[in-house]
N, CA, C and O atoms as a GROMACS GRO file, in nm:
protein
  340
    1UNK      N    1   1.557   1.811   0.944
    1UNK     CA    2   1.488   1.693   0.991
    1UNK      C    3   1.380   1.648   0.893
    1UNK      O    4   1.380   1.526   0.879
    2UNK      N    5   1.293   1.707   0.826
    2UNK     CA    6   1.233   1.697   0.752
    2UNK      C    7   1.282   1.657   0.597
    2UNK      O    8   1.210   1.600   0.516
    3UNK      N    9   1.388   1.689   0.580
    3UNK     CA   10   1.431   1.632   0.482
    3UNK      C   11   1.442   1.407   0.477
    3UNK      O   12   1.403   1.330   0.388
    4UNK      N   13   1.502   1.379   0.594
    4UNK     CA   14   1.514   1.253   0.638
    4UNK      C   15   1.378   1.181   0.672
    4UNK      O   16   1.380   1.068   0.722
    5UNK      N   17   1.250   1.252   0.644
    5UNK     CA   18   1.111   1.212   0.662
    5UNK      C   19   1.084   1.198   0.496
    5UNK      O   20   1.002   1.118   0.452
    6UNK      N   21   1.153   1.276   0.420
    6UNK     CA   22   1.115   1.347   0.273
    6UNK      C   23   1.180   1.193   0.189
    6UNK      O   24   1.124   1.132   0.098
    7UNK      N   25   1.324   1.158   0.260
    7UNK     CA   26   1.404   1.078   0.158
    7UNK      C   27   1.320   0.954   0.190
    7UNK      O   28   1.295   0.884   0.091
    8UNK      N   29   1.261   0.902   0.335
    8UNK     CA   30   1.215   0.801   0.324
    8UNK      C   31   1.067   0.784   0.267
    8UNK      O   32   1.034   0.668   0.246
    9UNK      N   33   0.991   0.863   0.244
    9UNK     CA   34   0.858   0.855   0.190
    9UNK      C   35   0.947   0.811   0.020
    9UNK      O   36   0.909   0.733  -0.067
   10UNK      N   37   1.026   0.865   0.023
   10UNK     CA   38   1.099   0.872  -0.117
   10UNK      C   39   1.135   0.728  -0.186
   10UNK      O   40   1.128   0.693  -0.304
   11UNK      N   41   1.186   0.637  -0.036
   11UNK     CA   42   1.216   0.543  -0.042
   11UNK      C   43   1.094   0.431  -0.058
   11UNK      O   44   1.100   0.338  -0.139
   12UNK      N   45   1.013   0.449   0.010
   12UNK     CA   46   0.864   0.381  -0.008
   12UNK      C   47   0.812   0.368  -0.116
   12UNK      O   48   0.755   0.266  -0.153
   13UNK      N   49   0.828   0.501  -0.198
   13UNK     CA   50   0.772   0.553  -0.347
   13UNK      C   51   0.856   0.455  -0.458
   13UNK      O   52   0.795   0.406  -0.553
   14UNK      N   53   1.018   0.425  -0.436
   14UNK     CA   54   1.075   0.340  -0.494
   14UNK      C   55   1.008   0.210  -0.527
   14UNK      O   56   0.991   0.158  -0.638
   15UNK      N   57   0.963   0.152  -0.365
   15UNK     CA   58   0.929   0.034  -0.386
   15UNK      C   59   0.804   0.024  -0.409
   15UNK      O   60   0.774  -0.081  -0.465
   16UNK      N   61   0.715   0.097  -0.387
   16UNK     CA   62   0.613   0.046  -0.466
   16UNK      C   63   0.594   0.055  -0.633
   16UNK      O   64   0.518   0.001  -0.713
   17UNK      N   65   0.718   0.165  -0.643
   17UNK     CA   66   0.698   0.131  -0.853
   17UNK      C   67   0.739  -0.055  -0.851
   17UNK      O   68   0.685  -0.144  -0.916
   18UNK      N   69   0.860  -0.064  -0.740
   18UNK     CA   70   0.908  -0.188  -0.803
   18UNK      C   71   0.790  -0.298  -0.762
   18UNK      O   72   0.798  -0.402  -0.828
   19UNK      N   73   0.683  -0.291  -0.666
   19UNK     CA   74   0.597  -0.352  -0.638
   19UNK      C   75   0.483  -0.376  -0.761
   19UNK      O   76   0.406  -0.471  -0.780
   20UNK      N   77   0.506  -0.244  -0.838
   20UNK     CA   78   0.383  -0.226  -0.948
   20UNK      C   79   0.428  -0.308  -1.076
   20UNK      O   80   0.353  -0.353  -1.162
   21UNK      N   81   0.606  -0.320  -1.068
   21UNK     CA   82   0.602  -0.380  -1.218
   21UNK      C   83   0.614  -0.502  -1.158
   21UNK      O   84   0.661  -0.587  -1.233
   22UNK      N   85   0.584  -0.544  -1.036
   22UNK     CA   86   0.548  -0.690  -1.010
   22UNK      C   87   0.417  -0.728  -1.054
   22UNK      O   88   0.385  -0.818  -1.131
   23UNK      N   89   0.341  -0.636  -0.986
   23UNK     CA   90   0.195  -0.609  -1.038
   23UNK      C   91   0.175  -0.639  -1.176
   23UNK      O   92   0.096  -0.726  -1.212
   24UNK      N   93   0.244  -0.569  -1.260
   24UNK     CA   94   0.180  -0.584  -1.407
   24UNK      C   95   0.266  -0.676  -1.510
   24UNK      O   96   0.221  -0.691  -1.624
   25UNK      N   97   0.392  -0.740  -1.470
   25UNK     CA   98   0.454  -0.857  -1.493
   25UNK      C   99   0.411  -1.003  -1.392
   25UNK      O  100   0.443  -1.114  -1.435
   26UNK      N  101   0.359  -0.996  -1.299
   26UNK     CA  102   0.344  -1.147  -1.230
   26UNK      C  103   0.278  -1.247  -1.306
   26UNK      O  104   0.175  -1.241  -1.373
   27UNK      N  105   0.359  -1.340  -1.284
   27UNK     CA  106   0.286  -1.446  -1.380
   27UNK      C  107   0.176  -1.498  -1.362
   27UNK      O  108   0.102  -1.546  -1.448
   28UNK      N  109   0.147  -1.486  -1.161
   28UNK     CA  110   0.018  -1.557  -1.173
   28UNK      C  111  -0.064  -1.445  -1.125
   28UNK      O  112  -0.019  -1.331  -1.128
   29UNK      N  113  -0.228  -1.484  -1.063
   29UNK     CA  114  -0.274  -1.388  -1.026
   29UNK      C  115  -0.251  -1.376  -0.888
   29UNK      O  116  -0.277  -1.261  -0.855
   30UNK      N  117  -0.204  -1.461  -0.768
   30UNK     CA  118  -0.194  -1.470  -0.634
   30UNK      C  119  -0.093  -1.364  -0.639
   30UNK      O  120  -0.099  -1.268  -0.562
   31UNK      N  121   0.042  -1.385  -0.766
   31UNK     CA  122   0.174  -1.282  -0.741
   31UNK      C  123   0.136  -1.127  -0.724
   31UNK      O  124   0.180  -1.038  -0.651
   32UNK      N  125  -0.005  -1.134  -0.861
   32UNK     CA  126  -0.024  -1.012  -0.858
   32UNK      C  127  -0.140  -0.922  -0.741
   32UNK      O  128  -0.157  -0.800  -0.737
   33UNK      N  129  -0.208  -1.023  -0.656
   33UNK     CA  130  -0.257  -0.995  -0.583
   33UNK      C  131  -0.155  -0.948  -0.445
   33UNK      O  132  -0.176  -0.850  -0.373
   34UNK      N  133  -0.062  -1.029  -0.432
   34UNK     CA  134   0.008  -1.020  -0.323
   34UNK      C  135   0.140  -0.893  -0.353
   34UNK      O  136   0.235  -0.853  -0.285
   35UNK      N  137   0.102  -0.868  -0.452
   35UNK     CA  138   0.182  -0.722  -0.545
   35UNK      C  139   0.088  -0.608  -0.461
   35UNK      O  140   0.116  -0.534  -0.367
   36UNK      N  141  -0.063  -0.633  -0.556
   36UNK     CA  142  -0.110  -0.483  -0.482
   36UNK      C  143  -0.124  -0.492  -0.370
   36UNK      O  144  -0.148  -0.376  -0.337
   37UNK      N  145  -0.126  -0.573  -0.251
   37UNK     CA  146  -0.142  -0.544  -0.122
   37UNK      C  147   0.011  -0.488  -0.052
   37UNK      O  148   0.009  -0.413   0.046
   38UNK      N  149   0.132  -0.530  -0.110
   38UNK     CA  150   0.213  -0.476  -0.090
   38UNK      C  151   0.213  -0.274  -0.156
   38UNK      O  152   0.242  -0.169  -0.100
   39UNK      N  153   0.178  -0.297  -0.255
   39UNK     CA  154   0.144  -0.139  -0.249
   39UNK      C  155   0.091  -0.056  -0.170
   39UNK      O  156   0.157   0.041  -0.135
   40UNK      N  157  -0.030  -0.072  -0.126
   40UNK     CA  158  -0.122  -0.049  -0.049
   40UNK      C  159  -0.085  -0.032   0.086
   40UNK      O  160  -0.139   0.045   0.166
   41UNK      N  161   0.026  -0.123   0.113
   41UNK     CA  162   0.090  -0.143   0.251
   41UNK      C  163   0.191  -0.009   0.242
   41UNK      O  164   0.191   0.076   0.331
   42UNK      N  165   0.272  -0.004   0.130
   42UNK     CA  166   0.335   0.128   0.143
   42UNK      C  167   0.296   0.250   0.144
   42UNK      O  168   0.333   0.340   0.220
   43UNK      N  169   0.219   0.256   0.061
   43UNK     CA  170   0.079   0.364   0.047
   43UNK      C  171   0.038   0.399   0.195
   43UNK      O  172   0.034   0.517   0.229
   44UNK      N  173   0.011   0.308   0.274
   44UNK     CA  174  -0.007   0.321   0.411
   44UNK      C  175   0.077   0.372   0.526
   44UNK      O  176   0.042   0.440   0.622
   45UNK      N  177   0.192   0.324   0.496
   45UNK     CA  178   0.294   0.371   0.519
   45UNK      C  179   0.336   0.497   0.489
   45UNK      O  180   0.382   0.548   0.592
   46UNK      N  181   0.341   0.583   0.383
   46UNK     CA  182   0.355   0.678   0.341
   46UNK      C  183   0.278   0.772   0.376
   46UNK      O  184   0.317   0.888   0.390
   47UNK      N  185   0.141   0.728   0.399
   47UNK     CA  186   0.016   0.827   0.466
   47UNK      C  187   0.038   0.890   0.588
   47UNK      O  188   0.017   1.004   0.629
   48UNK      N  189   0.101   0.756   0.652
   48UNK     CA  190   0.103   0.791   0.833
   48UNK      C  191   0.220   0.854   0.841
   48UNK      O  192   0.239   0.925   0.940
   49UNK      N  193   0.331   0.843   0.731
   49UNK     CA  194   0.488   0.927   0.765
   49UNK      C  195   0.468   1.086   0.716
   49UNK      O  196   0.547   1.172   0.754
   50UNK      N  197   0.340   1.120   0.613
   50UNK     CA  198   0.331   1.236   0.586
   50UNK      C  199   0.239   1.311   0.689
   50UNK      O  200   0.241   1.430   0.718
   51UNK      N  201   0.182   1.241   0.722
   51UNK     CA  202   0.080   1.273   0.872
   51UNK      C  203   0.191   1.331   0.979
   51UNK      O  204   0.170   1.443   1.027
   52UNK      N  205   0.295   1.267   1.014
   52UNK     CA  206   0.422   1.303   1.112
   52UNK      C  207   0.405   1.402   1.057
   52UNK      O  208   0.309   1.470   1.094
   53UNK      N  209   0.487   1.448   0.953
   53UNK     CA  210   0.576   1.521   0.888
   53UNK      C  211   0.497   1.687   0.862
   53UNK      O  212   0.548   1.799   0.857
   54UNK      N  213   0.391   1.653   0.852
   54UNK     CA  214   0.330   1.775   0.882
   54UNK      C  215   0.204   1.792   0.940
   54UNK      O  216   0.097   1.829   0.891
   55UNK      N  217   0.241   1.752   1.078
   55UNK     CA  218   0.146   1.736   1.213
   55UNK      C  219   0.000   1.748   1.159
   55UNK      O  220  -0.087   1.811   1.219
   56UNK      N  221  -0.019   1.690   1.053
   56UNK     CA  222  -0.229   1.629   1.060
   56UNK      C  223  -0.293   1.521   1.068
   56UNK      O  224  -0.288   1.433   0.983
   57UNK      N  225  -0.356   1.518   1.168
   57UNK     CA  226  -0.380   1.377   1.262
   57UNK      C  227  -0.487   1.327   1.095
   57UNK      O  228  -0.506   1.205   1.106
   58UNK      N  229  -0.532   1.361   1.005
   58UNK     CA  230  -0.613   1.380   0.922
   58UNK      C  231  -0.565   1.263   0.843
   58UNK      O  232  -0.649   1.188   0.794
   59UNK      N  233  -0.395   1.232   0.820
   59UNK     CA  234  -0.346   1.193   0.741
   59UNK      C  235  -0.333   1.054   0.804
   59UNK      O  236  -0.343   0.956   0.731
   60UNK      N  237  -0.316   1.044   0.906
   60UNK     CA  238  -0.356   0.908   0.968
   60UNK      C  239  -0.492   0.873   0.960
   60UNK      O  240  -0.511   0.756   0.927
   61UNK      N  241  -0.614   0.959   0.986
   61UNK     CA  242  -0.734   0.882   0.987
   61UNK      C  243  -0.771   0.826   0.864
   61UNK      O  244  -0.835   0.723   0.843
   62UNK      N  245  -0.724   0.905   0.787
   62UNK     CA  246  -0.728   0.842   0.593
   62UNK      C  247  -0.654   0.692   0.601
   62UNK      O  248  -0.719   0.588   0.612
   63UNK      N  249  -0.554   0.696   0.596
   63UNK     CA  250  -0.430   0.604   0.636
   63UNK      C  251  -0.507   0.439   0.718
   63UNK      O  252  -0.482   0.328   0.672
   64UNK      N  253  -0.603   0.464   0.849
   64UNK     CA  254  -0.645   0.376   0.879
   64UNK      C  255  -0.776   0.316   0.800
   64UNK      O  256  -0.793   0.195   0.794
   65UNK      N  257  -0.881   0.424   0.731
   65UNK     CA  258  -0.977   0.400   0.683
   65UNK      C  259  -0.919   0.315   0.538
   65UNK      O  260  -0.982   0.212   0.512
   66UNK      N  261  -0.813   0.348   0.452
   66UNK     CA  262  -0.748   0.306   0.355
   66UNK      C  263  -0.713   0.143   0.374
   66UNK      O  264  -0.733   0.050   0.295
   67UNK      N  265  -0.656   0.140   0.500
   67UNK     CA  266  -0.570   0.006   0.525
   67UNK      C  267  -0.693  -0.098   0.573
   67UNK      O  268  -0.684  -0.218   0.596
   68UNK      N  269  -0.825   0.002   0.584
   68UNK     CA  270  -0.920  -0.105   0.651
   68UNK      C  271  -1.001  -0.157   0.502
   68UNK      O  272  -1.031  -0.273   0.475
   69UNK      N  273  -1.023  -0.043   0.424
   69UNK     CA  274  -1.087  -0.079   0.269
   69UNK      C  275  -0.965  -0.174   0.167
   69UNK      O  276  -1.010  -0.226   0.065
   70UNK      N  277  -0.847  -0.187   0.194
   70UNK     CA  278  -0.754  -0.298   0.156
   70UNK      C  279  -0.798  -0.380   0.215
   70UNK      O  280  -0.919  -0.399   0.198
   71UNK      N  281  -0.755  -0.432   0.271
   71UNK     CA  282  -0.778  -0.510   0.364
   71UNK      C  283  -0.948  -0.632   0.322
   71UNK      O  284  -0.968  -0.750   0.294
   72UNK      N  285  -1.017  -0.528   0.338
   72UNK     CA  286  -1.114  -0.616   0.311
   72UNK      C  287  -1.130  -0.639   0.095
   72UNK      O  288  -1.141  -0.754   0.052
   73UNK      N  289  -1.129  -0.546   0.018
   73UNK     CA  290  -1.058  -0.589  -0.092
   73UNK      C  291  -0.956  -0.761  -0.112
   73UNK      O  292  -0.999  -0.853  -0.181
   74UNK      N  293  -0.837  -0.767  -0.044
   74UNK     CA  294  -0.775  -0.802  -0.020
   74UNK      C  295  -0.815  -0.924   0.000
   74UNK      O  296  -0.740  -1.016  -0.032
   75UNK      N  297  -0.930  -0.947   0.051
   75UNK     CA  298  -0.976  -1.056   0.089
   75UNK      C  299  -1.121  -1.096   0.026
   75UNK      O  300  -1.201  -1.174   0.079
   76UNK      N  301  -1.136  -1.041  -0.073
   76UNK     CA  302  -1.299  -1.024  -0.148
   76UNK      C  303  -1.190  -1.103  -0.283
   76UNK      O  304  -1.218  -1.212  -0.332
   77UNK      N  305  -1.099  -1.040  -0.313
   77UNK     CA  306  -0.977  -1.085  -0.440
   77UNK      C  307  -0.979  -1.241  -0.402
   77UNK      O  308  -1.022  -1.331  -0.475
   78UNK      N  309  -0.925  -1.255  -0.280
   78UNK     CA  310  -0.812  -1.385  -0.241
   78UNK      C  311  -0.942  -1.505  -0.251
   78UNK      O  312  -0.919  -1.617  -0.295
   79UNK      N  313  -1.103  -1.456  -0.196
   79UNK     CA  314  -1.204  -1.583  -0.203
   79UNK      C  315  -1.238  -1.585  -0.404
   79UNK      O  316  -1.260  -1.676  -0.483
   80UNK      N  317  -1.229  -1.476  -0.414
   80UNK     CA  318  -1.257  -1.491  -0.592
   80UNK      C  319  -1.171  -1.555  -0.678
   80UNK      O  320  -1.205  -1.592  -0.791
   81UNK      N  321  -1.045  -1.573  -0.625
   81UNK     CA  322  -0.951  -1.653  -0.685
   81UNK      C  323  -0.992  -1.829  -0.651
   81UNK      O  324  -1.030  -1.926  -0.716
   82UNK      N  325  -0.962  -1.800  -0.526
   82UNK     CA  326  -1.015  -1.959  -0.509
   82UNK      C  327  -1.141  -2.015  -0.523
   82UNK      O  328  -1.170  -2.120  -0.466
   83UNK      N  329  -1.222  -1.952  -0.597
   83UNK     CA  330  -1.316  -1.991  -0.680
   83UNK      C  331  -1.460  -1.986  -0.553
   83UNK      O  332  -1.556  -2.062  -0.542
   84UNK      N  333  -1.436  -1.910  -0.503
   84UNK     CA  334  -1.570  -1.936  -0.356
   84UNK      C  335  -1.695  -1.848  -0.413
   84UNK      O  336  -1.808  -1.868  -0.366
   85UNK      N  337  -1.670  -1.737  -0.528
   85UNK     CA  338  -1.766  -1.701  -0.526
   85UNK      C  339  -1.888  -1.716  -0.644
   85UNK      O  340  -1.998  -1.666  -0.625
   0.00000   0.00000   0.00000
């Protein structure tokens, strides 16, 4: 069973390389902004499936504190682009 927890963290790990050479090929900066938040999103993802996977509630509380420091990043980026600050 653990193996089928193992292939999909595995699978997550895929896409965020392919998320990263979005990241460091996007042409503009919104692409590449909307690159790392997709990382970050898997990253998140990956936190809370390794948290399952070996029962530490630890790996979720990281996982939410992470998705809450994106998040606001995320949105410190998106007003600096549009020139607000």
């Amino acid at each position: 069973m653990i193996d089928a927890w193992i292939l999909t963290v595995l699978c997550l790990t895929i896409l965020m390389v392919l998320a990263t050479v979005r990241l460091v090929l996007g042409p503009t900066a919104p692409d590449r902004v909307i690159a790392l938040d997709t990382v970050n999103t898997l990253v998140i993802a990956s936190m809370i499936l390794f948290g399952v996977v070996f029962k530490q509630i630890i790996f979720v509380d990281v996982a939410i504190v992470y998705g809450l420091l994106s998040f606001v990043s995320t949105l410190y980026i998106a007003k600096y682009i549009g020139g607000e600050l």
